[in-house]
C-alpha positions as CSV (number, residue, x, y, z in Angstrom):
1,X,28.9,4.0,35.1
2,X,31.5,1.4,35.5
3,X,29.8,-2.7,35.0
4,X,26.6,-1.3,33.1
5,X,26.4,-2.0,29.4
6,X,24.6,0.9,27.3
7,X,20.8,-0.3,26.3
8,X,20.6,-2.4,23.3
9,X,18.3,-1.1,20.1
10,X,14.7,-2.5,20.4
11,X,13.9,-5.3,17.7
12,X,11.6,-4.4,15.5
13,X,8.4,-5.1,17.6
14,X,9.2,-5.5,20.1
15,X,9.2,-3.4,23.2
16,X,12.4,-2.2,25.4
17,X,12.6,-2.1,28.6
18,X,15.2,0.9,28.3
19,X,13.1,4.6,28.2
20,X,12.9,6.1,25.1
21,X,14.5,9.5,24.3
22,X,11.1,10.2,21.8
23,X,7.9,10.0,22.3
24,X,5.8,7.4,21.7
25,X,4.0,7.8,18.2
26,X,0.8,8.0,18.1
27,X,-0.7,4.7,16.2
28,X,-2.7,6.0,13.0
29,X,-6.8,5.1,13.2
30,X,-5.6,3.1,10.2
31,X,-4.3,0.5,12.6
32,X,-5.8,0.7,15.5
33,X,-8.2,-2.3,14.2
34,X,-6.4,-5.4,14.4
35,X,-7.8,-9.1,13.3
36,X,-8.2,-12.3,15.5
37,X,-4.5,-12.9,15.4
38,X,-3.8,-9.1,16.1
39,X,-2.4,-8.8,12.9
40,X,-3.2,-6.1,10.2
41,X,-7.1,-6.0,9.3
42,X,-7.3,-6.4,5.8
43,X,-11.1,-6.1,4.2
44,X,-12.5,-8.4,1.6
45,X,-12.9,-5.2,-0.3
46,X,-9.0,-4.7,-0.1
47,X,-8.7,-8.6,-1.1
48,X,-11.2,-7.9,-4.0
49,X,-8.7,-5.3,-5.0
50,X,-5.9,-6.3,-4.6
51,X,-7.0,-9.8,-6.6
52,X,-8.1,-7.7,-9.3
53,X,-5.1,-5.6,-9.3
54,X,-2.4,-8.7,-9.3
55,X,-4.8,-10.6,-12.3
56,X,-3.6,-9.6,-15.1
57,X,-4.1,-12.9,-16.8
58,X,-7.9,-12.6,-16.1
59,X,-7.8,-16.3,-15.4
60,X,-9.4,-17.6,-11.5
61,X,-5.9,-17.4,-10.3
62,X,-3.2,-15.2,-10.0
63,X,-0.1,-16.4,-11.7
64,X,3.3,-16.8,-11.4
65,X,3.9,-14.8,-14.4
66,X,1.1,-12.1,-13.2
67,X,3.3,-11.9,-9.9
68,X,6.4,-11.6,-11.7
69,X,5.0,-8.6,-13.9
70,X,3.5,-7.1,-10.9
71,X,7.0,-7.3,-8.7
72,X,9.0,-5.9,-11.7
73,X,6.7,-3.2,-12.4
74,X,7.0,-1.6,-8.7
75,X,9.0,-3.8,-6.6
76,X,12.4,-4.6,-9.0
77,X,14.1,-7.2,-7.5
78,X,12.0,-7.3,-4.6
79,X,11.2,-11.4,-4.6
80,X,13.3,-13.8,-7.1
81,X,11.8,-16.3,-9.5
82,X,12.0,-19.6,-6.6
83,X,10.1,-16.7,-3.8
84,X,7.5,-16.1,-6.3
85,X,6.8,-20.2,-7.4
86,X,6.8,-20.6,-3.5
87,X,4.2,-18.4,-2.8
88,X,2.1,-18.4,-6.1
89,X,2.3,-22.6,-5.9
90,X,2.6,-24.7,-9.2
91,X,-1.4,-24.3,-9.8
92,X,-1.7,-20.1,-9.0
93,X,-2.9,-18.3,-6.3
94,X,-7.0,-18.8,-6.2
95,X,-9.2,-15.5,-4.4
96,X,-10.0,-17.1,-1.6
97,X,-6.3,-18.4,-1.0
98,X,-5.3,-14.4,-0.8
99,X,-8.0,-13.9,1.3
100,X,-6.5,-16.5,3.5
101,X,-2.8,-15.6,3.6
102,X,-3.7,-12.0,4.1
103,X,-6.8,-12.0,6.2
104,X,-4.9,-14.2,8.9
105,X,-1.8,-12.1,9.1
106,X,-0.1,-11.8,12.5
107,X,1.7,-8.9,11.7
108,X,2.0,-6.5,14.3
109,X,4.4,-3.6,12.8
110,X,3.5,-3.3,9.6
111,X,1.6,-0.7,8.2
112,X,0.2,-1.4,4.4
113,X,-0.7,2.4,3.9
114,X,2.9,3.6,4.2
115,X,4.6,0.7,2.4
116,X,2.1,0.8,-0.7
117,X,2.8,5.2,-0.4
118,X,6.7,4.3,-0.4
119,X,6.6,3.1,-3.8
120,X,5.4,6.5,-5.2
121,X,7.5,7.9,-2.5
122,X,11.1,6.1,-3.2
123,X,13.2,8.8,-2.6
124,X,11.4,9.6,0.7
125,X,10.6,13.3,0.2
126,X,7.8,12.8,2.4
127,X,5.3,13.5,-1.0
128,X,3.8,11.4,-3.3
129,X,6.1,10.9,-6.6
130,X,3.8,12.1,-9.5
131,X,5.5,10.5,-12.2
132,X,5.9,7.0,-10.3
133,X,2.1,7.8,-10.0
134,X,1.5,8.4,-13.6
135,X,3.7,5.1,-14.7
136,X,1.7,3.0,-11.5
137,X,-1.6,4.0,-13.6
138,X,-0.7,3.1,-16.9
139,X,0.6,-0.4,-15.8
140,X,-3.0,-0.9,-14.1
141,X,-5.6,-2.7,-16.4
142,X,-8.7,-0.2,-17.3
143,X,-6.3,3.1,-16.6
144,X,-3.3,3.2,-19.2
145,X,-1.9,6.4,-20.0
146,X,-3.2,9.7,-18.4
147,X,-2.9,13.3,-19.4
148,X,-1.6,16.7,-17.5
149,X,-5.4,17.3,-16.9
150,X,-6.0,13.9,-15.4
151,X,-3.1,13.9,-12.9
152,X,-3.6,17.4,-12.2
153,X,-7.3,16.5,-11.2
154,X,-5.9,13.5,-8.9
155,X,-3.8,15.7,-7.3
156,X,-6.5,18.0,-5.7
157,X,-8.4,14.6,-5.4
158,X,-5.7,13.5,-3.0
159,X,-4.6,16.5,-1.5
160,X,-6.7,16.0,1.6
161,X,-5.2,18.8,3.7
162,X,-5.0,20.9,1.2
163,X,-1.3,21.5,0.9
164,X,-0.6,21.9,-2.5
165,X,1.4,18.1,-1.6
166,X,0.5,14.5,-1.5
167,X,1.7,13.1,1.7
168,X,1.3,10.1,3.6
169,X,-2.0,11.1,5.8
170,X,-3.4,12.5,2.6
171,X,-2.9,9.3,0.0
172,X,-4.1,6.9,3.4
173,X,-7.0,9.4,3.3
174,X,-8.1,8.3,-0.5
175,X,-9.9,5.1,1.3
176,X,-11.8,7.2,3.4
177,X,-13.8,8.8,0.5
178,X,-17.1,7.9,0.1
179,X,-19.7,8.5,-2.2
180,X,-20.5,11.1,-0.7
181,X,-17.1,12.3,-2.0
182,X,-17.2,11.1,-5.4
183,X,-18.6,14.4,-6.9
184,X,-16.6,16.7,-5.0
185,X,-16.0,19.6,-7.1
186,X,-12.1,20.5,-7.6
187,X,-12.3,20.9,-11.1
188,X,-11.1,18.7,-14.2
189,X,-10.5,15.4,-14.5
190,X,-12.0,13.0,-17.6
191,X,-11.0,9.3,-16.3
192,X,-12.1,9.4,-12.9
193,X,-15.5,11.2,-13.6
194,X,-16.3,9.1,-16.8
C-alpha cells in the first residue's frame, strides 16, 4: 500500500473517519441524557451534594482551603494552589455558582460515574477499593470512622448484581436506589439504618 499513510488515532471526542477494529460501546443510560449544551446532565440534587460534600467550612461558599483539603484528600496533586484560587475566586465558590459551572458543561466524553468510581478504583482492578472506601467515609462530614460491620453492610448495599464485587455498573447503580430500596434487607449495618 505504497503513498497511503496508516489511519491516525481518533482525538478524544472526536469521531474517525477510519473503521474501527472494536465495536462501538454501548453508551451507559447514565449518559444518554445530555443538557442544552449537550454536555453531561448534572441534577440540582447532585449540585446539592456535591456543595455539601466540598463545604467543609460550613460557611455560604466553598473555599479555597475546603478545595485544597478536598483535592489532597482524593485527588493528590491533582490541581496546584494558583488552579485552585482560579477556580474558587478570591471571595469562594457561592451554590448557585457550582450550579452554574457544572450545569452548563459542554462536555461530551466525560463520564462522572467512572471518574468519581476511579478513585476507589486506583489500581484499576475493575472493583471498588474497600479501604480507599473506608478512608473516603471518614474524611466526609457526618460519617467518620466505620466498623467491619458497617462496610460489610455497604458492600451487599452496593453489590447490585450480586457478585460478591463492587464494580463500576454496580457503584453507578447506588443512585438508582430509591426509597423503595432504603429498607432492603441484606443484613447489618448501624450508620446507614440509623
Amino acid at each position: 500500500m505504497a503513498g497511503k499513510s496508516p489511519p491516525t488515532s481518533p482525538v478524544r471526542g472526536k469521531k474517525s473517519s477510519a473503521p474501527s477494529a472494536e465495536p462501538a460501546q454501548p453508551v451507559p443510560p447514565r449518559l444518554q441524557k445530555r443538557n442544552e449544551k449537550g454536555g453531561v446532565q448534572v441534577h440540582e440534587d447532585e449540585i446539592n451534594d456535591a456543595f455539601n460534600f466540598l463545604n467543609r467550612s460550613g460557611r455560604d461558599v466553598v473555599t479555597r482551603e475546603d478545595l485544597e483539603q478536598f483535592m489532597e484528600t482524593f485527588f493528590p496533586g491533582m490541581m496546584t494552589h494558583k488552579e485552585v484560587k482560579s477556580l474558587i475566586g478570591p471571595s469562594g465558590m457561592s451554590q448557585e455558582k457550582l450550579k452554574r459551572l457544572l450545569q452548563n458543561n459542554d462536555l461530551q466524553d466525560f463520564d462522572p460515574v467512572a471518574e468519581a468510581f476511579k478513585v476507589l478504583d486506583p489500581e484499576s482492578t475493575g472493583t471498588l477499593d474497600m479501604d480507599i472506601l473506608k478512608t473516603l467515609l471518614k474524611e466526609m462530614p457526618g460519617v467518620g470512622e466505620i466498623d467491619r460491620e458497617d462496610l460489610e453492610y455497604l458492600t451487599k448495599y452496593m453489590d447490585a448484581d450480586g457478585d460478591g464485587r463492587v464494580g463500576l455498573e454496580d457503584f453507578a447503580a447506588i443512585g438508582r436506589y430509591g426509597s423503595e430500596d432504603k429498607d432492603k434487607d441484606i443484613g447489618g449495618g448501624s450508620f446507614l439504618t440509623q
